[in-house]
N, C-alpha and C positions, 0 to 999 in steps of 0.2 A: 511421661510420654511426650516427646517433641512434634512440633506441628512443623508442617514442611514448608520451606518459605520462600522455592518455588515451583510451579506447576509445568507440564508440561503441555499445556493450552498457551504459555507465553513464548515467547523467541527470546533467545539472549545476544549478546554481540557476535555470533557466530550465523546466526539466521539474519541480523541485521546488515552485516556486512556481505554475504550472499547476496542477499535483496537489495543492495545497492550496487553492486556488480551485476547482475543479470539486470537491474533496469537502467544501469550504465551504459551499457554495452549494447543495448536495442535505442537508447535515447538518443548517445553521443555516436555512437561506430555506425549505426543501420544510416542507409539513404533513405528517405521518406520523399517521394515525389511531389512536394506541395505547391507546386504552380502548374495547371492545367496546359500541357503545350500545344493544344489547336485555339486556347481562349485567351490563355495567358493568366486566369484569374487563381484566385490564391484560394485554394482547395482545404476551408477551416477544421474540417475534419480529421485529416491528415497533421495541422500546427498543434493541435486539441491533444491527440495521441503523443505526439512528437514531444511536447511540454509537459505534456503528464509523466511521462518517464524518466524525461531529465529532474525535473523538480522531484520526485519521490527519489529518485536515486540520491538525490543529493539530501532530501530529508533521511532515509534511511541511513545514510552513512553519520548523520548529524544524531541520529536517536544509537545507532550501536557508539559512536562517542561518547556521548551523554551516559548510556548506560552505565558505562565503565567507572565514571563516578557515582552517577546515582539509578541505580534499575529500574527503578518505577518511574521514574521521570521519563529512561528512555523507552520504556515497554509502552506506557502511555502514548506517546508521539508516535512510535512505530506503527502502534494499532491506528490511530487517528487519521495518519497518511493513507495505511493500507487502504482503509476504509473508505477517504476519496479517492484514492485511485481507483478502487473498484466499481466506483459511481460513473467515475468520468472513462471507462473502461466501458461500461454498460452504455453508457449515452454516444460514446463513439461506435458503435455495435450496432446500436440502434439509427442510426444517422447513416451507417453505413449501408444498413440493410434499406434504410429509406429511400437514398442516390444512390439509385445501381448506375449513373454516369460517371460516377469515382468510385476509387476505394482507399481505404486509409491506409493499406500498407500493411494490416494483417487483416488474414480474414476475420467475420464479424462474431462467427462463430467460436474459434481459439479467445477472441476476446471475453466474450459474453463465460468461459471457462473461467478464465482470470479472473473477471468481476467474479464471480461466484467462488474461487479460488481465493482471492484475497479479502472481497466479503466477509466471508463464513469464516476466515482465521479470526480477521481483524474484529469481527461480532463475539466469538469465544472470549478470546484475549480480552475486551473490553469487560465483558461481562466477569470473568477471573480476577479482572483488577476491582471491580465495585466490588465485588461481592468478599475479595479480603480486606476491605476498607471496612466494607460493615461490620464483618468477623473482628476487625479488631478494633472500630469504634464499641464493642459488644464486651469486648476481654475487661476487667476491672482491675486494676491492681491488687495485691494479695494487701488487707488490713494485717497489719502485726499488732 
């Protein structure tokens, strides 16, 4: 009987390059309005989302690389990024729902999706990867 070596709770360079295109394209292409034009002042909420996208696109492009020579290396980072972006997805959501005098450029709602979206991926995936570490810190070599 062979054991399967990999799940389908993880992403491979096909989902990671995805994931660094879709948050390429909202990080680098979208306009994000971040300086207030009746105040002039610089709207953090808006740099917070704006930077979060760019840096995970650019980490995910860096974990489906990686993958390509080593998988668990780049499933591991993929899920890790995921994981803060979903934090920092949640906390922009939250900030935005707090200043109804700004908005960050998506609503907080669609965000709080994504948090929960990339969350609950990046929570699986983690948990798939401990859990065949354990699996094969458990495996013993066959004595001859």
């Amino acid at each position: 009987m062979t054991q399967r070596s990999y799940s389908n709770a993880l992403a491979g360079p096909g989902m990671m390059f995805l994931s660094a295109a879709i948050f390429g394209f909202f990080g680098f292409m979208m306009v994000f309005p971040e300086i207030d034009s009746t105040t002039g002042n610089l709207i953090p909420m808006v740099v917070t989302l704006k930077w979060t996208l760019r840096a995970a696109a650019v980490a995910f492009l860096l974990s489906a690389v990686l993958s390509l020579a080593n998988q668990r290396a780049g499933e591991i980072l993929y899920a890790g990024v995921s994981l803060i972006s979903a934090g920092l997805f949640a906390v922009v959501a939250v900030w935005d729902i707090m200043t109804p005098q700004y908005v960050s450029g998506v609503h907080w709602f669609l965000l709080l999706v994504f948090a929960a979206w990339n969350g609950f991926g990046s929570y699986s995936s983690l948990r798939e990867i401990l859990s065949a570490r354990r699996m094969a810190s458990r495996i013993e070599p066959p004595t001859v």
